[in-house]
N, C-alpha and C positions, 0 to 999 in steps of 0.2 A: 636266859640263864644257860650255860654250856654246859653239855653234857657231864663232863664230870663234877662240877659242882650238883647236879641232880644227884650223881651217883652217892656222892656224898652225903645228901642230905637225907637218901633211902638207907645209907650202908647199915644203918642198926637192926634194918628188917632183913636185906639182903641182897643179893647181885638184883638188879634191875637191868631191862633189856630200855633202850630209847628208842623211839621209832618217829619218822616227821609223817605228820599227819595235819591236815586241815589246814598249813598256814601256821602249826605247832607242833607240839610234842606229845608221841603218846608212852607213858612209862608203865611196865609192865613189868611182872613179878610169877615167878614161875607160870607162865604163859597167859597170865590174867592181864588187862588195863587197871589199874590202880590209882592213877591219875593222868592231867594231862599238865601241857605246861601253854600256856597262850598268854600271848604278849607279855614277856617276860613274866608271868604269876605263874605259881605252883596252885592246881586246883585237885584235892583227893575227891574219889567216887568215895559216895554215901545212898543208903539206903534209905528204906522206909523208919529200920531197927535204926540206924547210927544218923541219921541225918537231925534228929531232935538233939543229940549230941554236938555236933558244929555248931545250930543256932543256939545252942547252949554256951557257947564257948565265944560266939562274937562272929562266928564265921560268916559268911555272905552265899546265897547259894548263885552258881554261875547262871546264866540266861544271855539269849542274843534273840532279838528281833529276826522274826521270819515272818513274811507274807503278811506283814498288817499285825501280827501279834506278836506280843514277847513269850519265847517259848524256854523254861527252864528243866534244866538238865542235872542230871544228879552227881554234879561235882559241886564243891565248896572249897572256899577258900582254905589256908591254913591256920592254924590258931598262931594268933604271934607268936607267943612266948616258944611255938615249937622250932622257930628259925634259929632261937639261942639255946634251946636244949635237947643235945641229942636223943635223951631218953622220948623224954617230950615227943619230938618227931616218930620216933617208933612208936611209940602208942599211937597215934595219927595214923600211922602208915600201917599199920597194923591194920587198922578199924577198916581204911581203905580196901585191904586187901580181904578180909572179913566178907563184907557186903560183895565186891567182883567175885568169892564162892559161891554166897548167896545167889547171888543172880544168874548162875550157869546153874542151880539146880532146878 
């Protein structure tokens, strides 16, 4: 996904910064990671509080193999319906941004 197309899909929450990282993307929101973007997928951070919320919603939680085990990571996919509605998305992108507070306290 290009950069401005990300922009876009955050613009309801707010300026987002893009950064490449890992072989993707990391998208940041007044100085926070709020998601990243790998192999073309958008994946929001979620918590302990908001991650029952994603698998609520159908979401997938991201994981990659290391060292002999699968190791999962507290990003989640997007809910579909939020790619066709932009409110939809801010709420998402909200929730993301919510939990990256969380986790700096």
């Amino acid at each position: 996904m290009d950069n401005d197309a990300i922009r876009d899909l955050f613009a309801g929450l707010g300026p987002v910064v893009i950064k490449r990282m890992f072989g993707g993307k990391g998208i940041y929101h007044q100085g926070l990671i709020i998601a990243l973007e790998v192999d073309e997928e958008i994946l929001l951070k979620a918590d302990r509080l908001s991650a029952p919320e994603f698998e609520a919603a159908g979401c997938r939680q991201w994981h990659y193999e290391g060292k002999g085990r699968s190791v999962h990571m507290p990003y989640w996919s997007v809910p579909v319906d939020a790619f066709d509605d932009p409110e939809i998305m801010t709420d998402w992108a909200r929730r993301a941004y919510e939990a990256s507070l969380r986790a700096g306290k």
